[in-house]
C-alpha positions, 0 to 999 in steps of 0.5 A, spaced: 216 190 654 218 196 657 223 194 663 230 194 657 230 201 658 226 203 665 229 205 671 223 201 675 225 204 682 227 211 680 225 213 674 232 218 675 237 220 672 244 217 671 250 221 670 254 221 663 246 218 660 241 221 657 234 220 660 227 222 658 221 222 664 214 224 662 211 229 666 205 226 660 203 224 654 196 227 651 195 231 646 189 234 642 183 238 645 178 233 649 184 229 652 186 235 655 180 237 657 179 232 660 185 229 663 184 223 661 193 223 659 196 228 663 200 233 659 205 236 662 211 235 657 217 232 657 225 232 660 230 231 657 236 230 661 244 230 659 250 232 661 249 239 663 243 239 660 235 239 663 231 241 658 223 241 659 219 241 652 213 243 651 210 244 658 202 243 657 197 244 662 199 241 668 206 240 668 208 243 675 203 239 679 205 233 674 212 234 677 210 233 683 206 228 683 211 224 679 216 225 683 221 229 677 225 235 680 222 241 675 226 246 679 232 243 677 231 245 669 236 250 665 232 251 659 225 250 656 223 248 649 217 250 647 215 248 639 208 252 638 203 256 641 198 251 641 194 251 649 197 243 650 204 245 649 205 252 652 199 252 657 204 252 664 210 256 660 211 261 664 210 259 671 215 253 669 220 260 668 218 262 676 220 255 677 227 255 673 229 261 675 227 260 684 221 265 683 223 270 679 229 271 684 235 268 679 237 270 672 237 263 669 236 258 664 234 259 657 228 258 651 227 256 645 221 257 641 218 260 635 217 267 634 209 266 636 212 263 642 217 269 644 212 274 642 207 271 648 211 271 653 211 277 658 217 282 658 218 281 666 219 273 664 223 274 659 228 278 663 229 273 668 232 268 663 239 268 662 238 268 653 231 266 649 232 264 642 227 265 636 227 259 631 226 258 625 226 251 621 234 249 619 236 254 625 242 252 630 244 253 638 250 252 642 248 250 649 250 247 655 255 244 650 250 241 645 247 243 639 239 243 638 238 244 630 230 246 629 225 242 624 220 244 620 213 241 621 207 241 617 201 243 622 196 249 623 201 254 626 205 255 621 212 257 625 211 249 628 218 247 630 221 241 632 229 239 634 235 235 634 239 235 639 246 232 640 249 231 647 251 225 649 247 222 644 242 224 638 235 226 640 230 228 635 223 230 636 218 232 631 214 236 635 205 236 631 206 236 625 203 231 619 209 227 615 212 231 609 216 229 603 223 228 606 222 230 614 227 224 615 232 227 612 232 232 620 232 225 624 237 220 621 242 217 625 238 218 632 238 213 638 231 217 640 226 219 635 220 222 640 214 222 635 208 226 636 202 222 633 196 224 635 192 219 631 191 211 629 193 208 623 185 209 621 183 216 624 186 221 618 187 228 621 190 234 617 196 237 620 197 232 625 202 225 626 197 219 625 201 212 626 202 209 619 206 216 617 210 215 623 212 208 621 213 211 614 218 216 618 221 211 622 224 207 617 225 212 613 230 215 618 232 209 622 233 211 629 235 206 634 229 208 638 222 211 637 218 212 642 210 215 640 207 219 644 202 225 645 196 222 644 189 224 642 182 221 644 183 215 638 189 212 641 186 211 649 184 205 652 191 201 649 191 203 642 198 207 643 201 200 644 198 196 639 200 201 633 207 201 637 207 194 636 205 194 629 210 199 627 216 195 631 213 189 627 213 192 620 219 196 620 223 192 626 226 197 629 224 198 636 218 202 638 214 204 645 208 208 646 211 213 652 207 212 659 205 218 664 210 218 670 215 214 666 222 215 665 227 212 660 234 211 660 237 211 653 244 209 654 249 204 650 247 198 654 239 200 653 240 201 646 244 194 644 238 191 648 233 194 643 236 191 637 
């Protein structure tokens, strides 16, 4: 189901393409605990840009383990500050910046996110940036537009991302009113859905809203991830087939230790 658009030998990165690896897909407090999905984040790379989002616990010794080059990000985006997205924040700035040798890279977060940071790791970044929704950057030649989200932290926020191509990512979050509005015409739409179709959780994506949210917004991809504890055991993948069933669009449930290449060629062979 997945080999349209996964570099199965490597997994790597290919110049002038946008590519996205895992570093984990587990959301919510008892897989966390439990490591039952890793939670290590995810990077986005294209052209110039190495972004990792938000680093949970364990996203340097996921790096590792998956092979992925963590020393080699530029910026980090972090959506709150919540355990599960922020946990390994600042030691992955030690690792931006060569242990703490080089004034380098950049973050993106909320105020909360900012505000938790210590002063001597926001001094080595080259430029940190306090988002709030509707807000937008210029780096590295792209632009990320930050999105509102609907969740327990109130200054919660996602991205869209233009570069090479349009990324979106939700960030947690329950579907609202409109929320497609941020996300139409993306070739990748990154979903944080926390929960099956039949398992209702405030503040948090379950599978039915992200459908709506999808057809709404027609990416050319969506790809589901952050998964709780209702969507183990081969439950992601059965509401991604339910999605991509009812909605037609082509829909994955992300993997740990995995990369995608979403180019041209991928995305054709997703229609």
């Amino acid at each position: 189901m997945q080999a349209y658009f996964q570099d199965k030998k490597t997994c790597g990165y290919k110049k002038n393409k946008m590519n996205i690896s895992f570093l984990g897909t587990g959301g919510g407090r008892f897989v966390v605990l439990n490591q039952l999905l890793t939670t290590g984040g995810f990077i986005i790379k294209s052209g110039n840009i190495k972004l990792l989002v938000d680093p949970g616990p364990g996203a340097l010794i996921r790096a590792q383990q998956f092979k992925k080059n963590i020393k080699e990000i530029n910026s980090i985006f972090v959506s709150h500050r919540h355990l599960d997205h922020y946990n390994d924040l600042e030691v992955c700035i030690e690792v931006m910046t060569s242990g703490a040798t080089k004034k380098k890279g950049y973050l993106i977060g909320n105020k909360n996110v900012i505000n938790s940071v210590s002063e001597y790791h926001l001094n080595l970044l080259e430029k940190y940036y306090s988002l709030k929704p509707d807000d937008e950057i210029n780096f590295f030649d792209a632009k990320l537009t930050a999105t509102k989200c609907v969740h327990k932290e109130k200054e919660c926020i996602g991205f869209v991302l233009k570069d090479k191509k349009i990324i979106g990512y939700t960030a947690d979050g329950e579907y609202y009113e409109g929320q497609e509005k941020y996300f139409l015409n993306c070739d990748c739409l990154i979903i944080n859905c926390l929960r099956p179709r039949y398992a209702k959780m405030r503040g948090h994506m379950t599978s039915d809203k992200a459908k709506e949210l999808i057809e709404k917004s027609k990416p050319k991809l969506a790809i589901l991830q952050h998964f709780g504890m209702k969507m183990l055991f081969g439950v992601a993948e059965k509401e991604a087939r339910w999605i991509e069933k009812e909605t037609g669009i082509r829909t994955i449930a992300a993997k740990d230790g995995v990369s995608y290449n979403i180019d041209n060629k991928s995305l054709n062979e997703f229609l």
